[in-house]
N, C-alpha and C positions, 0 to 999 in steps of 0.2 A: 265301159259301155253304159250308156244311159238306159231308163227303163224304157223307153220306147222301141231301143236295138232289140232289148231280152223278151219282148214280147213278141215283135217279130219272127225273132228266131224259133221261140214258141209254137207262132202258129205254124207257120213253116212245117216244122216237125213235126205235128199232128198232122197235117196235111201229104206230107209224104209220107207216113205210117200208113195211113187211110189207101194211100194208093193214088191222091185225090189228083198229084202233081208227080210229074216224072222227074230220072232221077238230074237229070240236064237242068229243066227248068227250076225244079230244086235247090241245084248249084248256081243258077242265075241269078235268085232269087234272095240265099243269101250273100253274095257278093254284092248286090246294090244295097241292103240292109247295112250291111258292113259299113260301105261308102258312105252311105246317108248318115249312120250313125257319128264316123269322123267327120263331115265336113259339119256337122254343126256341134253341141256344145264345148265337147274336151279338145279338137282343132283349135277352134278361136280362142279357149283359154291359155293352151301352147304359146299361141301366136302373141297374145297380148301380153301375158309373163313376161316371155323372152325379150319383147321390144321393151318393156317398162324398165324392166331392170335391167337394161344396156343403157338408157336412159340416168336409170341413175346411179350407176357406177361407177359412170363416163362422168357427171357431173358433180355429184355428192361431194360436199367437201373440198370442190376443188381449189378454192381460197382458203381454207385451214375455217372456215364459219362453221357456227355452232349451225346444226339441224335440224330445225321441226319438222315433226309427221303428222297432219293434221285428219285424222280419221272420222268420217261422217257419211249419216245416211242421208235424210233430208236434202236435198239442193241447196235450200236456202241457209240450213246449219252452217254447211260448210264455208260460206260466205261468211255468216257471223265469228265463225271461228278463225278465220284469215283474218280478220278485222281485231280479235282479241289479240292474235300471236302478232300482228303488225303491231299494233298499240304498245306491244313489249319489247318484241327487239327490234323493231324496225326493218332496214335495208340490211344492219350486220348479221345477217344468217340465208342459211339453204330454205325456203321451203319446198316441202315436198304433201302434196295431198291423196289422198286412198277414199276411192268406193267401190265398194263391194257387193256384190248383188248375187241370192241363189239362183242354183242353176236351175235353167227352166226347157222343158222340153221343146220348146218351139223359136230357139235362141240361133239367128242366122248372122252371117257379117254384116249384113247388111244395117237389120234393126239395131244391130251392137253399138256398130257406130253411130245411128241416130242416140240409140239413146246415153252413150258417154257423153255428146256434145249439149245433149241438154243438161245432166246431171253438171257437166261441171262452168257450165255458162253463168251461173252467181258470181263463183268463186272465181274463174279465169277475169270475169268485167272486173272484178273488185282488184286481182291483182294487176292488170293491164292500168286499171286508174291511180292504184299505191306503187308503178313502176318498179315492181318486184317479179323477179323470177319465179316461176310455179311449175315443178314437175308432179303432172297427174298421174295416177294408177289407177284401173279400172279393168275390171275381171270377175267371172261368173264361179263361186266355190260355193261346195254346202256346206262347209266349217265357214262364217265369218271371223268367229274369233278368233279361232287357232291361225288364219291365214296372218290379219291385222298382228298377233305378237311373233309371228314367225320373222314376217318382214323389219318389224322392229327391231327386233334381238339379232337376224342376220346384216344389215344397215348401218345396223349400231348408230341407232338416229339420238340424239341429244336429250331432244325430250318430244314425246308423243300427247297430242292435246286430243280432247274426245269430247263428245257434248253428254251429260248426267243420261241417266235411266231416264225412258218415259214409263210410269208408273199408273196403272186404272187403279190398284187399292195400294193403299199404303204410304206412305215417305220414304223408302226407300231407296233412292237416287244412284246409288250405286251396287245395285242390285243386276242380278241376269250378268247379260256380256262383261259390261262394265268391270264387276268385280272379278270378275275370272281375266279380261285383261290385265287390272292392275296387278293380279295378283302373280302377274307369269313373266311382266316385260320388266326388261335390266334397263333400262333408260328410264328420266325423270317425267312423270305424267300429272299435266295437269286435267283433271275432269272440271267444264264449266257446267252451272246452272246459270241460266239466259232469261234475263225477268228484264227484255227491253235493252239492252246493251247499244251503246253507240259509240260514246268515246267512255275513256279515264280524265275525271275530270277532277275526281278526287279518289282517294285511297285509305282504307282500312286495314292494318294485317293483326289479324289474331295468332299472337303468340302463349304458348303452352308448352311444346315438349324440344329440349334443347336440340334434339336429335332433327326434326323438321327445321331449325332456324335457318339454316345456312341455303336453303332453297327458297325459304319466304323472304329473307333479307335481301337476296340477289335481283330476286324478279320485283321488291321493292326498288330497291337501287337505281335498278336500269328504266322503271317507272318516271321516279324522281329526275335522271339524267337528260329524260324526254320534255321536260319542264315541270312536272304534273307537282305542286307545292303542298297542297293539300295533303299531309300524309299523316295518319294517326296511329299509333299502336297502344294495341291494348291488351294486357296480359294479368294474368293471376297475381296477386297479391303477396308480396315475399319470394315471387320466381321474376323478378325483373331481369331482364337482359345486360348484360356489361354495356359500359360506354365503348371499350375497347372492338366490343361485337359490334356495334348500331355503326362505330366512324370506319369499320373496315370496308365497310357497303353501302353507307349512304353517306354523301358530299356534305350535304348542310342537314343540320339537326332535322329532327321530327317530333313531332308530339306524342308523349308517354301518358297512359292513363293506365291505373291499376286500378281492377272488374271494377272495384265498388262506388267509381264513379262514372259507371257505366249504365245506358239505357239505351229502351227498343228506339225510342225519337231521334238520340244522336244518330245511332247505328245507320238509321235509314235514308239520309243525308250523304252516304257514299255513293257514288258510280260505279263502283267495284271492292268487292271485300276479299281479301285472300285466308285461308286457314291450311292447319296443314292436315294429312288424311288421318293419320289417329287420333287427331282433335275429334275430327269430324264423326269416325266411327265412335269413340264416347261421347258423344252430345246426338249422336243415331241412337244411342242403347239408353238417353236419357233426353229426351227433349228439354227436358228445363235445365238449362245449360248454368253451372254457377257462373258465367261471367255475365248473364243478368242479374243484379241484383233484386227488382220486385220478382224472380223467377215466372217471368215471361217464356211465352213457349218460343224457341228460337231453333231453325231459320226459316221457317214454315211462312213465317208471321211478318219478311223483311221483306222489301221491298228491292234492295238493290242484288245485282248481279252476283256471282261467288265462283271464285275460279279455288278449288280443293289442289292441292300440290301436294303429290308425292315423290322426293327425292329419291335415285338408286343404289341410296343407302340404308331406306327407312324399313324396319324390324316392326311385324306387326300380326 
């Protein structure tokens, strides 16, 4: 029961204390509370659950495709995030996208439905024009995070995409939900930072911890498989990657640069940079990142887009 039932029932009850209502209309009185109370917000939540995830049960994985869950508040996010996960795997995968919205005391079927068609009106144009399949979810909870990792980890979805923290003080980007997501879902998550994104036109991936490569090489790989030639990596100095690593994932060679012929100028020159998440948390606990060599503040300072990867193996 919502707070609007408990208050009811409230007055109610002082009012037949009082003497104020009899004991009949009493009993009237809360049985339409009752009613009112179910037919709006924990009914339509029922209703929408149950249709969603018959929805994708029935369809998930029905090709043996890998899965994204693309999770957003925003309207227009969601949109940009369909755009990133197409960019990457194209047609070979499920997608699947999630909004979530707290519950609100004056939530009827009606408005429900206007407003899921607007929420996902970006996102449905964008995948109706990329000829890709799109199963929506949408549903009223006052957990969003607990609901968004519940579905993830029940799903068993491939990898889950999110757009960074909006942050008023701080750099933080993975702060609040974010962090308590990542830190709870068994599938691979990329969190993007969105500074203008349209295509991958070119590519960066910052390598650092061997434990991240095998997630940054792949979504490399399949980058590369898309045409996208432009690929550079750049890694710490005496921690270079095997050849054996680089040809298991990418078709034709890529450009190797180790930190200390590195700078904020070239950096900036990508359309998309990938890193992986405990990179990212040490260059969070140190902005001046050693893979600038003039120890430039970095990624505050860059101009291109950053999709952070975390594998469902990675220790942190």
């Amino acid at each position: 029961m919502n707070t609007r039932g408990i208050m009811e029932l409230v007055v109610l009850n002082i009012g037949y204390d009082l003497g104020i209502i009899s004991g009949e209309l009493f009993t009237l009185l809360v049985l339409m509370g009752l009613i009112s109370t179910l037919t709006s917000s924990p009914l339509i939540r029922i209703l929408l659950v149950k249709k969603e995830k018959f929805v994708t049960d029935t369809n998930l994985k029905k090709q043996n495709l890998p899965s994204v869950l693309i999770a957003f508040g925003p309207p227009q996010s969601g949109s940009t995030l369909l755009l990133l996960s197409y960019s990457i795997f194209k047609k070979s995968c499920e997608y699947s996208a999630i909004h979530l919205s707290p519950v609100s005391e004056k939530i009827t079927i009606e408005n429900t439905g206007k407003n899921s068609k607007e929420i996902f009106k970006p996102i449905t144009k964008l995948a109706e024009e990329k000829l890709v399949s799109l199963q929506t979810i949408y549903h009223h909870t006052n957990n969003i995070t607990s609901e968004i990792v519940s579905l993830t980890n029940s799903k068993d979805y491939d990898y889950l995409i999110i757009g960074a923290a909006k942050t008023l003080f701080g750099d933080n980007i993975l702060g609040g939900k974010v962090d308590t997501i990542v830190s709870q879902v068994k599938s691979r998550v990329g969190i993007f930072l969105d500074r203008g994104f349209k295509q991958i036109s070119s590519l960066l991936i910052y390598y650092q911890n061997p434990i991240e490569s095998d997630i940054l090489f792949e979504i490399g790989g399949m980058i590369q498989k898309d045409g996208v030639q432009d690929i550079n990596l750049v890694y710490e100095k005496g921690n270079e990657p095997s050849e054996e690593k680089l040809r298991k994932y990418f078709s034709k060679g890529i450009r190797a640069t180790s930190t200390d012929k590195n700078s904020k100028k070239i950096m900036n020159r990508f359309s998309l940079i990938l890193i992986g998440y405990s990179h990212w948390l040490e260059i969070s606990s140190d902005q001046t990142d050693k893979f600038l060599s003039e120890k430039e503040e970095w990624p505050k300072e860059t101009n291109s887009s950053i999709l952070i990867l975390k594998s469902d193996g990675d220790l942190y």
